[in-house]
N, C-alpha and C positions, 0 to 999 in steps of 0.2 A: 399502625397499619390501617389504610382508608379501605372502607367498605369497595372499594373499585378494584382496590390492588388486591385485594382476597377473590373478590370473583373473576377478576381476569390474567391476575398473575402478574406478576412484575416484567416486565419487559426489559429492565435495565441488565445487563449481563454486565457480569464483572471480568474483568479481565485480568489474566493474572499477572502478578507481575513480577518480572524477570530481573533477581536482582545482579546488579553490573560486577560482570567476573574480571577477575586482577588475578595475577600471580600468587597472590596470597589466599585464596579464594575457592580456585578452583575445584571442581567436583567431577567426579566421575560420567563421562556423558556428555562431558564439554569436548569441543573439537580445541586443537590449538592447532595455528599453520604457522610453520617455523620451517626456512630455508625451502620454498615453495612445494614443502609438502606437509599434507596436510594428517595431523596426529588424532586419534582420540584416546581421551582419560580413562583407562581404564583400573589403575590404583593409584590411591594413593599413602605415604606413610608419612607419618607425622613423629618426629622426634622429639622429644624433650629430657637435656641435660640437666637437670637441678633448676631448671625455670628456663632455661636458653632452648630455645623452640627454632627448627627449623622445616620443611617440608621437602617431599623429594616425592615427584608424581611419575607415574608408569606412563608412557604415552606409546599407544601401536598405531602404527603405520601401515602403507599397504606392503611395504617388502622390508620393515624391521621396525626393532621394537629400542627406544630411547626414553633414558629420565633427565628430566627437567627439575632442576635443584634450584630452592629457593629460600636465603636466607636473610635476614636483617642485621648485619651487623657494623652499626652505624652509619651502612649506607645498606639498598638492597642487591644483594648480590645474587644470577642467576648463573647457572651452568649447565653444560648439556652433558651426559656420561652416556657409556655405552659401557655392556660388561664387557669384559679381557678374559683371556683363555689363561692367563698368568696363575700360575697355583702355588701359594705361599704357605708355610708351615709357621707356627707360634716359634718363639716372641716374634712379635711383627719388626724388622731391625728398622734404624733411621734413617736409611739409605736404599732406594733400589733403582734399579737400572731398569728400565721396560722398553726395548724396541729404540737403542741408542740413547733411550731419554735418562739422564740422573732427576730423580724426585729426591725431596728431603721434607721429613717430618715436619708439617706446621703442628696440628693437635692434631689431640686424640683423649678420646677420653669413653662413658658409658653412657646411654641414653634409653628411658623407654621408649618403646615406638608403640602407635597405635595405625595399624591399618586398614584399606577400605576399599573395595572394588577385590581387582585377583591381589592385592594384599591384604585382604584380612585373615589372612593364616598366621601372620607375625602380629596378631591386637594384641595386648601389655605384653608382648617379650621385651626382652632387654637387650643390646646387642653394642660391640664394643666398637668404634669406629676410630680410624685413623687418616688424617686427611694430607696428603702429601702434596710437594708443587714443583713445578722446575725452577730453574736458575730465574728464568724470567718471569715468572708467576704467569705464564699462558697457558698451561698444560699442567692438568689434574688429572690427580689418583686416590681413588677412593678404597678404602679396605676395610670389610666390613666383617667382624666377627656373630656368628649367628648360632648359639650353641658349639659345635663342631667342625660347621661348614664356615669359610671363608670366601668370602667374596671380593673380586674385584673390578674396578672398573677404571676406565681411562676417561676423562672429561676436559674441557675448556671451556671460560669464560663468555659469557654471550650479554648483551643487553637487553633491556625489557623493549624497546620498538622493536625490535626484530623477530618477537613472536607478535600472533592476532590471536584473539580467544573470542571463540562463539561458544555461547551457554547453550548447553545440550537441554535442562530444563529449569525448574524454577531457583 
């Protein structure tokens, strides 16, 4: 350090820098605009099957609340869900009907989750999922077992252009 830049200080500011957010990536605090409205991250949960890692981020809007699912499996696949008022009891069977639609079992299997934002109430629980599809694979259903409670939710297929993501911070 030169005797100048101790008496007068460094004038250089560093600037920080904003690393480039992906679907794979995002953090809580990031916006995403999907179908011209605009989301923020407010959790997210990370699964991991035996090594097979998927993510599933919480996004609030100004008049509701959607998750953005994000998986790699051999190619990236993105979906949007919303919950269902559908209330199911154990064993989850291979076959349901929701709202005219027939779903049928693809997998299912157990994952830990680790979560972050308004999900870090489920960090290392375990939770048993079952991921359903239609006849024409356009329309998901997701079933999540969580302890005791059951969750559902209804979802379809979307592309990565069709979201925008702005980093909320570094």
């Amino acid at each position: 350090m030169s005797f100048f830049t101790k008496l007068f200080g460094n004038k250089e500011k560093k600037t920080p820098v904003v690393e480039e957010r992906t679907v794979m990536n995002l953090r809580t605090g990031d916006i995403v605009t999907y179908d011209l409205e605009d989301y923020e991250v407010v959790g997210k949960l990370s699964y991991n099957d035996h090594g097979f890692k998927w993510y599933a981020y919480q996004l609030q809007g100004a008049s509701r609340v959607i998750w953005l699912s994000v998986e790699v499996d051999d190619e990236l696949e993105l979906g949007i869900y919303e919950k269902s008022k559908l209330k199911l009891e154990e064993p989850i069977p291979k076959k349901l009907a929701v709202d005219g639609v027939d779903y049928y079992l693809d997998e299912s299997g157990t994952a830990v989750v680790r979560g972050e934002g308004r999900s870090q109430n489920v960090d290392g629980v375990q939770c048993q999922y079952f991921d359903f599809y239609d006849d024409a694979e356009e329309k998901y259903l997701s079933v999540e077992i969580w302890g005791s409670e059951i969750e559902v939710s209804t979802g379809y297929g979307i592309e990565e252009y069709e979201i925008k993501i702005i980093a909320g911070s570094n």
